[in-house]
Structures are given as structure tokens and as C-alpha cells.
Backbone bond lengths (Angstrom), bond angles and torsions (degrees), N, CA, C in turn:
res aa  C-N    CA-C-N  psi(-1)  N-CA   C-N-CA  omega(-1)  CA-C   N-CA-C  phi
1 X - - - 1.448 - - 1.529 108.91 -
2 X 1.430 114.40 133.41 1.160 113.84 178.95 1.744 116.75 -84.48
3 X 1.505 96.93 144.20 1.493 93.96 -177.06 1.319 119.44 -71.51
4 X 1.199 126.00 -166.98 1.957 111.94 -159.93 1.755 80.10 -133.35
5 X 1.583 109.27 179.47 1.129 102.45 177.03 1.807 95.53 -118.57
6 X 1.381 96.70 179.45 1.475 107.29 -159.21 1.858 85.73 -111.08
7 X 1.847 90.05 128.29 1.291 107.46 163.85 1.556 135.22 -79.96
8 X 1.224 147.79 111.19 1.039 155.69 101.36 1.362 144.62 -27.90
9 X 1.930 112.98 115.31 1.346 134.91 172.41 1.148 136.66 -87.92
10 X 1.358 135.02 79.35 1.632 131.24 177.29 1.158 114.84 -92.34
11 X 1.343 85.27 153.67 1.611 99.41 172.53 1.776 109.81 -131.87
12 X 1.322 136.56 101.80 0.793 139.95 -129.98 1.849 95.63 -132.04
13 X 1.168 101.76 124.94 1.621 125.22 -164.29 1.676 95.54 -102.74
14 X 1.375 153.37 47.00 1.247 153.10 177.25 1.860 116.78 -44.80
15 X 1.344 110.55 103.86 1.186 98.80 147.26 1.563 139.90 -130.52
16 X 1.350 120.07 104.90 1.486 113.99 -156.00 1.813 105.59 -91.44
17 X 1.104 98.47 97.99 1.339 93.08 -177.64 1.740 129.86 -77.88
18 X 1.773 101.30 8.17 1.296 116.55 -168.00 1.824 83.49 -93.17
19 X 0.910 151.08 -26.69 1.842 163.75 -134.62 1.017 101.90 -149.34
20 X 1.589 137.34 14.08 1.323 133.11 -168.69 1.653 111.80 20.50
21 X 1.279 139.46 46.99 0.971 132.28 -173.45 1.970 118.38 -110.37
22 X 1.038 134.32 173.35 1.304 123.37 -143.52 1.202 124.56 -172.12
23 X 1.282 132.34 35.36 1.385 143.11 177.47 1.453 142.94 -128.27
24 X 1.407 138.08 151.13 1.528 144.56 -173.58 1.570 114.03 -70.16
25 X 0.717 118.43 140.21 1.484 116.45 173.85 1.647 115.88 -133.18
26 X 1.075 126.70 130.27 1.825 124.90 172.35 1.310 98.11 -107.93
27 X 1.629 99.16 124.16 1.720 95.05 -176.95 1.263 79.81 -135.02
28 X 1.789 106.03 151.20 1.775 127.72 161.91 1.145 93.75 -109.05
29 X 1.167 105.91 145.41 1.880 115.91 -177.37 1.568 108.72 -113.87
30 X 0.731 124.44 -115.22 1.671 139.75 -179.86 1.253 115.75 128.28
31 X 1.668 113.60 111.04 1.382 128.77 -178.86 1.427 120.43 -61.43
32 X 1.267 131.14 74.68 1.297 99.15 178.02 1.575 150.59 -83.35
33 X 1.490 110.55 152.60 1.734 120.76 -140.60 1.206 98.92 -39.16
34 X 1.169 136.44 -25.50 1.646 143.88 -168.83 1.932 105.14 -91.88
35 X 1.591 104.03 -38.79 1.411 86.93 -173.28 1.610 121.52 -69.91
36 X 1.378 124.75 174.86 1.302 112.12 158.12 1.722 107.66 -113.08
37 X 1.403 119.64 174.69 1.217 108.37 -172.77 1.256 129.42 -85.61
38 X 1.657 132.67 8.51 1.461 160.52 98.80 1.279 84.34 12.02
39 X 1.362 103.47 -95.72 1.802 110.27 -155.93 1.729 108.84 -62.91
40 X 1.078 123.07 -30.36 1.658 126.35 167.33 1.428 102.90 -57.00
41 X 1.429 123.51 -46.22 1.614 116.64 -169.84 1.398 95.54 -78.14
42 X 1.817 130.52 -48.83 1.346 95.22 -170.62 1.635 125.85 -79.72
43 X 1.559 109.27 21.10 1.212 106.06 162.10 1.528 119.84 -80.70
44 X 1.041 101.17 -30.44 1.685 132.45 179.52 1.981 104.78 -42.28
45 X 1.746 92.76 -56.43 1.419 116.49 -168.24 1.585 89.43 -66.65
46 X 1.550 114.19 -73.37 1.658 110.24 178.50 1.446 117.22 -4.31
47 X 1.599 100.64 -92.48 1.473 129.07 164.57 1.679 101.12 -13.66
48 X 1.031 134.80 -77.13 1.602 129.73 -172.01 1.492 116.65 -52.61
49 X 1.806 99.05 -42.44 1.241 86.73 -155.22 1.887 105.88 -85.44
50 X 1.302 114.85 -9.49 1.254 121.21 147.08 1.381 136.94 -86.13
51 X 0.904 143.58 12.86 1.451 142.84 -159.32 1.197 115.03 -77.28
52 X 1.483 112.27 127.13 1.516 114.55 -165.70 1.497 93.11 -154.67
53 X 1.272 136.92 170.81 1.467 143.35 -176.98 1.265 117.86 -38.46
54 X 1.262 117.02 -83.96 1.605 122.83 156.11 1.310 140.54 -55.80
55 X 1.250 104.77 24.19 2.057 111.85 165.84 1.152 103.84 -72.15
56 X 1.337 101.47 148.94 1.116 102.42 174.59 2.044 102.87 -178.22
57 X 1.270 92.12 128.73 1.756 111.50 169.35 1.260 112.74 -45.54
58 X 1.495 109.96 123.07 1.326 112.07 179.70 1.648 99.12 -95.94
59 X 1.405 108.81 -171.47 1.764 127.33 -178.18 1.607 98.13 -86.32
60 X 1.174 100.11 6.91 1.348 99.47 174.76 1.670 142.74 48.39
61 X 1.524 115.58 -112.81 1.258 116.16 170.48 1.702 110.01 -76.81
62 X 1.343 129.82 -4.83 1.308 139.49 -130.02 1.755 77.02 -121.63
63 X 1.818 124.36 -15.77 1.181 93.01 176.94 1.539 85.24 -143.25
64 X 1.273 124.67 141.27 1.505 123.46 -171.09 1.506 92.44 -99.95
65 X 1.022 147.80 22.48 1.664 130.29 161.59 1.675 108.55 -121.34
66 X 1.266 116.40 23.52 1.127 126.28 178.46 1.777 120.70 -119.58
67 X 1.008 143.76 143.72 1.584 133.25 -166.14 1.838 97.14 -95.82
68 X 1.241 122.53 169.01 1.390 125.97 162.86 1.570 119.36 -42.96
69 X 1.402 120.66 -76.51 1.260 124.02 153.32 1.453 129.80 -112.51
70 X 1.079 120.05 169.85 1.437 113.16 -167.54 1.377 104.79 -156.10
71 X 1.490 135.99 169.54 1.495 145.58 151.24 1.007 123.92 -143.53
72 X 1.562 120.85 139.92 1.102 134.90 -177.46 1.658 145.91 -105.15
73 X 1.118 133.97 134.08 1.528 128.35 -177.94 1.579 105.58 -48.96
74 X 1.366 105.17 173.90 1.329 106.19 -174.50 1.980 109.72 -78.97
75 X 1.315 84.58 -36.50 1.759 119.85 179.58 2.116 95.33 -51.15
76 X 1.890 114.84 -37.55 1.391 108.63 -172.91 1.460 100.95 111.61
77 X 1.891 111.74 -20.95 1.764 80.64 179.58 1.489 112.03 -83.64
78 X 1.702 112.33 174.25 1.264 124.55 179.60 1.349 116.37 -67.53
79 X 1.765 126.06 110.17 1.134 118.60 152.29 1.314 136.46 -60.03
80 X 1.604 111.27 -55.81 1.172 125.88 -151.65 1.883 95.04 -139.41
81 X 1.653 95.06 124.90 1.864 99.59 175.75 1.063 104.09 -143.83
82 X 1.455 111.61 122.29 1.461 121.10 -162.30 1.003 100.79 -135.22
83 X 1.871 133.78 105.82 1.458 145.13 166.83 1.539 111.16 -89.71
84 X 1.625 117.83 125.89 1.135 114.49 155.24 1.159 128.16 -96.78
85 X 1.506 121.46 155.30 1.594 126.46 179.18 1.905 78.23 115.97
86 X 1.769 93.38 -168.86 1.161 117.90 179.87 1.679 117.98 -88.51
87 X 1.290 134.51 48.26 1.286 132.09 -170.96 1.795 102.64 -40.21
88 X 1.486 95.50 168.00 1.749 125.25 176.96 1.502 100.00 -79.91
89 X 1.147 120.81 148.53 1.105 149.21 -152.88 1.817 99.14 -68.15
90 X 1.864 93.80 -66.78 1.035 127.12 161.64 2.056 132.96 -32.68
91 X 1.463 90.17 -44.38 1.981 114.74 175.34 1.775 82.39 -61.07
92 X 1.523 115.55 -54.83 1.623 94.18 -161.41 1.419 119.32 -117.51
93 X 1.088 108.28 37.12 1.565 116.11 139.62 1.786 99.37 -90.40
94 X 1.655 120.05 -43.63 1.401 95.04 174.29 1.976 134.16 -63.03
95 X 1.530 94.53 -0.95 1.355 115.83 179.04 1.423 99.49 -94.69
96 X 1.298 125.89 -31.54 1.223 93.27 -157.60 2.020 97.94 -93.94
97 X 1.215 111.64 2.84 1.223 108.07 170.72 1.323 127.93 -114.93
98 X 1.725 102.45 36.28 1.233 124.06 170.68 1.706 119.09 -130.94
99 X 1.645 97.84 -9.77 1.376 95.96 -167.78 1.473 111.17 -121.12
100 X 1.415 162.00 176.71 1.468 137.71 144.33 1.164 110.61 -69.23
101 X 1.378 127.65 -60.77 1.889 120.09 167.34 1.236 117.60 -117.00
102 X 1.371 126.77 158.26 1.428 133.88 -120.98 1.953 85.49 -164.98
103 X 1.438 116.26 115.69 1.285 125.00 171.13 1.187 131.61 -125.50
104 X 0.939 156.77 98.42 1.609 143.70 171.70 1.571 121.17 -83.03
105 X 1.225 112.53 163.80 1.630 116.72 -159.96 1.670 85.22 -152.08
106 X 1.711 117.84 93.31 0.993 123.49 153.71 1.028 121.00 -89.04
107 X 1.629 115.12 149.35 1.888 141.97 -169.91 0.975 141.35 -151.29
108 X 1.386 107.80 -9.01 1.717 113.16 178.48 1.471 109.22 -81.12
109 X 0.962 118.73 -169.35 1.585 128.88 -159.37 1.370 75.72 -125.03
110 X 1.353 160.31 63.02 1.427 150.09 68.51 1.628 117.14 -76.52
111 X 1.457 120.71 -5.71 1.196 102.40 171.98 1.641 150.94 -23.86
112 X 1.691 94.69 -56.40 1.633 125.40 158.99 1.628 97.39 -31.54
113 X 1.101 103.99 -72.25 1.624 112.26 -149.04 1.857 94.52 -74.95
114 X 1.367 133.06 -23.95 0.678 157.45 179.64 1.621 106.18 -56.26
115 X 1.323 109.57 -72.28 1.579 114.55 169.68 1.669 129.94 -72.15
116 X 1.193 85.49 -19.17 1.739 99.81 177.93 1.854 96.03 -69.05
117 X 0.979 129.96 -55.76 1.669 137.30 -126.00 2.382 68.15 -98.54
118 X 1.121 114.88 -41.01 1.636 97.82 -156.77 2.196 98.38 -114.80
119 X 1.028 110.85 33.08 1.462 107.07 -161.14 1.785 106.81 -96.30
120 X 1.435 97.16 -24.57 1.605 95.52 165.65 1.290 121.12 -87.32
121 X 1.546 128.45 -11.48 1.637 135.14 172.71 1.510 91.50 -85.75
122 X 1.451 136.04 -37.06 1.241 131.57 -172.48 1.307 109.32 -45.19
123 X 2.114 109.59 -66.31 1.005 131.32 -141.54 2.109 93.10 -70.54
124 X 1.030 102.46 -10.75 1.607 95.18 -162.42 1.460 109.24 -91.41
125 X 1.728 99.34 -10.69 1.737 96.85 179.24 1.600 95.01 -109.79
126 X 1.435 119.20 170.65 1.288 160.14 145.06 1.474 109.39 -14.23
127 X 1.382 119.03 -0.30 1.805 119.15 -161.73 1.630 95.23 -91.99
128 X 1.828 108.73 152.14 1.088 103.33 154.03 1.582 103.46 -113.24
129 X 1.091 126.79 139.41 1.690 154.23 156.08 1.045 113.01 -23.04
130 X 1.094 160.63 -117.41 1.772 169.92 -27.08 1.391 96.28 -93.64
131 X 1.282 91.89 135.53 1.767 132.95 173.43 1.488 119.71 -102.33
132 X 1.446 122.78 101.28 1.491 116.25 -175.50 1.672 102.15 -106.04
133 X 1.252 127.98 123.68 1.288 124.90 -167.06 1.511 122.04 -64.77
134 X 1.100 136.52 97.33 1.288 142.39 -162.43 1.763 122.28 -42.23
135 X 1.381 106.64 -28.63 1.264 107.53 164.62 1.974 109.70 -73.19
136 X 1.001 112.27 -39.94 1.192 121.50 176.38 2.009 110.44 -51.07
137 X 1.295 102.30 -54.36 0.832 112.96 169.02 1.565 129.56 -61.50
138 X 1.100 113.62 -30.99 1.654 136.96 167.01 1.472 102.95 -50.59
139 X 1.307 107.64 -66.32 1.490 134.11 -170.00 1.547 104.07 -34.20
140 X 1.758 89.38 -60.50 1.715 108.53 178.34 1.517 120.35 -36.15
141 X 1.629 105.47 -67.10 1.068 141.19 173.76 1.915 101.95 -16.84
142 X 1.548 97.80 -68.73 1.194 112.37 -173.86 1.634 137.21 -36.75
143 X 1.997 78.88 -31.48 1.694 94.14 174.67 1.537 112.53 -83.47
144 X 0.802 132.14 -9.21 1.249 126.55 -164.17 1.709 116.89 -70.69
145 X 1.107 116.34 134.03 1.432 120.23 175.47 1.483 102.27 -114.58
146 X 1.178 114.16 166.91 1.786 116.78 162.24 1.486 137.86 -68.01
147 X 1.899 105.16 -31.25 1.560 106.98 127.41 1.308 129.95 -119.63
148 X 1.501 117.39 137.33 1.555 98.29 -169.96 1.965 100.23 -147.68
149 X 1.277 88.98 165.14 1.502 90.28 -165.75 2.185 83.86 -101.85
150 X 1.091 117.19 -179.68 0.927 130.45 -177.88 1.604 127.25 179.57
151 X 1.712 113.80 126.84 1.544 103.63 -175.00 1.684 94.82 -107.64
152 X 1.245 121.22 154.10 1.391 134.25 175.56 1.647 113.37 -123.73
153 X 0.793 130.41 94.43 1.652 128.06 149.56 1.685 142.95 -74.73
154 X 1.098 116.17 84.80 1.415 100.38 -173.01 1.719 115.94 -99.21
155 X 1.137 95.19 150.10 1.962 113.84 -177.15 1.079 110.85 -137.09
156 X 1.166 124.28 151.22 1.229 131.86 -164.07 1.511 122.15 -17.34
157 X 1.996 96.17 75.75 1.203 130.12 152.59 1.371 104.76 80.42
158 X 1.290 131.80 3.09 1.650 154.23 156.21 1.492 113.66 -78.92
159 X 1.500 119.05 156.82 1.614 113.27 -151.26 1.724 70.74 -143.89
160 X 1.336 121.06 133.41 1.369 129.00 162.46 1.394 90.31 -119.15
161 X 1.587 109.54 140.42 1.874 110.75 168.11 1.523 99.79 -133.18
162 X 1.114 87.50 164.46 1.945 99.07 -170.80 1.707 76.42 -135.34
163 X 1.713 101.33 154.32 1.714 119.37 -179.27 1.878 85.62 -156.01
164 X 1.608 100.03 175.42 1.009 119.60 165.72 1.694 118.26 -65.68
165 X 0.925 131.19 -5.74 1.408 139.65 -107.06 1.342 91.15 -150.00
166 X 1.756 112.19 -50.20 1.633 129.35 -175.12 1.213 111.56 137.60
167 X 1.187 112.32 179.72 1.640 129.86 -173.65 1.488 142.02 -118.75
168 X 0.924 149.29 97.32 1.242 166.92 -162.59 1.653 131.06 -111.17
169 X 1.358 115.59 137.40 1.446 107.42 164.69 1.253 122.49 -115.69
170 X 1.255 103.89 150.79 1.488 128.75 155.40 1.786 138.89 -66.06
171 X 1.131 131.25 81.77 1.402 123.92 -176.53 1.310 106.99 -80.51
172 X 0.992 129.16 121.85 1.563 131.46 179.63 2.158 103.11 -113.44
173 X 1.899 94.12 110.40 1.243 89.76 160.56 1.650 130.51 -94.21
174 X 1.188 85.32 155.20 1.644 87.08 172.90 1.200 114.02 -89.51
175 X 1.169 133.36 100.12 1.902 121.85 177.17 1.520 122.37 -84.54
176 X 1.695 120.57 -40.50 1.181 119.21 -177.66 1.313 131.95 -83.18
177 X 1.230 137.69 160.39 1.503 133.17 -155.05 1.789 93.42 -87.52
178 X 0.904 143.23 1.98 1.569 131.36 177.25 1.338 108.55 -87.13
């Protein structure tokens, strides 16, 4: 029997003051049996630090030809494909000739070694980079409840969140030349 994934409730207080932008969001997530909640929060972080009309949570790990989140034209093509973790070199050249922009949001504690070993095939495609520091991300992790309210602020391209739970930031680097 396959295991199920574990549901998650936010309620998400956004304010990006780098985009002057300004709104609530209720998101259900779904853990999946494979993810840990590291990788659920830095989807979490993604999600904010892009948010635009058409974001939107994909099925995620549950479908390997699909990115974490993504958005779409009205027409259906791919705007926006945004994989977290360390994707294959290969996944985003097939992204980048499916999507107009193409992002990743690395976090694991192989990241380093992660960008080092693929950073000159990176630099030659269309990708943008970002590096969220995995302890940082850990930190995050920590707050999380199964329902939880949450405020987000980001500034120059950094995500500070406040929870019931406590507060933490996010430094998000940029590594790649796009």
C-alpha cells in the first residue's frame, strides 16, 4: 500500500516590498511521503518570492515531467518553471525549451558541490540560480505546524517570516549569470 502524503494549511500574509506587492494567500500543500519538510518550506520560499497571478503548485514530486511551481499564459503556454532542489543539467535545458523563464532554488547541504560540478553548463543556458542556505532553511522547517498562519517579508530579494512558532530569515543567493 502506498503511503499518502501529509496535508498542510497556510495562511500566508505576503509582503514583498522589493515588487511593491501585497497580498494573503490560503495554500494546502501536500507533503510528499518522500519529501522532507526542508524541501516543502523551500517551496513555500519559491512561491513568495515569485508570486504573480498564475503561480501555481504543481503535483510535484508525484509527477517527474512537471517543475515545483509553475505559471501560465492565458493561451496554456509555460511562463514561469521553477524546480527546487538540485535538478539535472539535462531536466533544464528540457525546461528551458518549454518554458520562457526557467529558475531554480537550491538548498540542500550538497548544494555547494551541487553548483560547482554543473555551473558552466548552467551559465550557458537561460537558467536563473538562487541559493537558499540550508541551515536557514532548516531553521524554517522548524516552524512549521500543520495549520499555521504565517507573515513573509521580502527586501532586497531576502524572505524574513514570522510563525507562531518564531522567526527566521531567508538569504537567497543569486549564483548564475542570467
Amino acid at each position: 500500500m502506498a503511503l499518502k502524503p501529509t496535508i498542510y494549511k497556510m495562511e500566508i500574509t505576503l509582503s514583498d516590498l522589493d515588487r511593491e506587492l501585497y497580498d494573503t494567500f490560503k495554500l494546502t500543500l501536500a507533503l510528499h511521503p518522500s519529501e522532507t519538510l526542508e524541501r516543502m518550506m523551500a517551496r513555500v520560499v519559491a512561491f513568495c518570492l515569485n508570486t504573480e497571478e498564475s503561480l501555481e503548485f504543481t503535483r510535484g514530486l508525484s509527477e517527474t515531467g512537471e517543475p515545483d511551481l509553475w505559471s501560465h499564459t492565458l493561451d496554456g503556454q509555460t511562463q514561469l518553471w521553477i524546480d527546487v532542489g538540485e535538478p539535472s543539467v539535462e531536466r533544464l535545458r528540457k525546461a528551458v525549451g518549454q518554458a520562457e523563464r526557467v529558475k531554480v532554488y537550491s538548498f540542500n547541504t550538497k548544494s555547494e558541490v551541487w553548483w560547482q560540478q554543473n555551473e558552466k553548463a548552467l551559465n550557458r543556458l537561460p537558467v536563473a540560480v538562487f541559493q537558499l542556505p540550508f541551515d536557514a532553511i532548516h531553521a524554517l522547517a522548524r516552524l512549521v505546524e500543520r495549520t499555521m498562519q504565517i507573515s513573509v517579508t521580502i527586501t532586497e530579494g531576502n524572505a524574513f517570516v514570522a510563525a507562531e512558532l518564531g522567526e527566521c530569515e531567508i538569504p537567497c543567493r543569486h549564483l548564475s549569470l542570467v
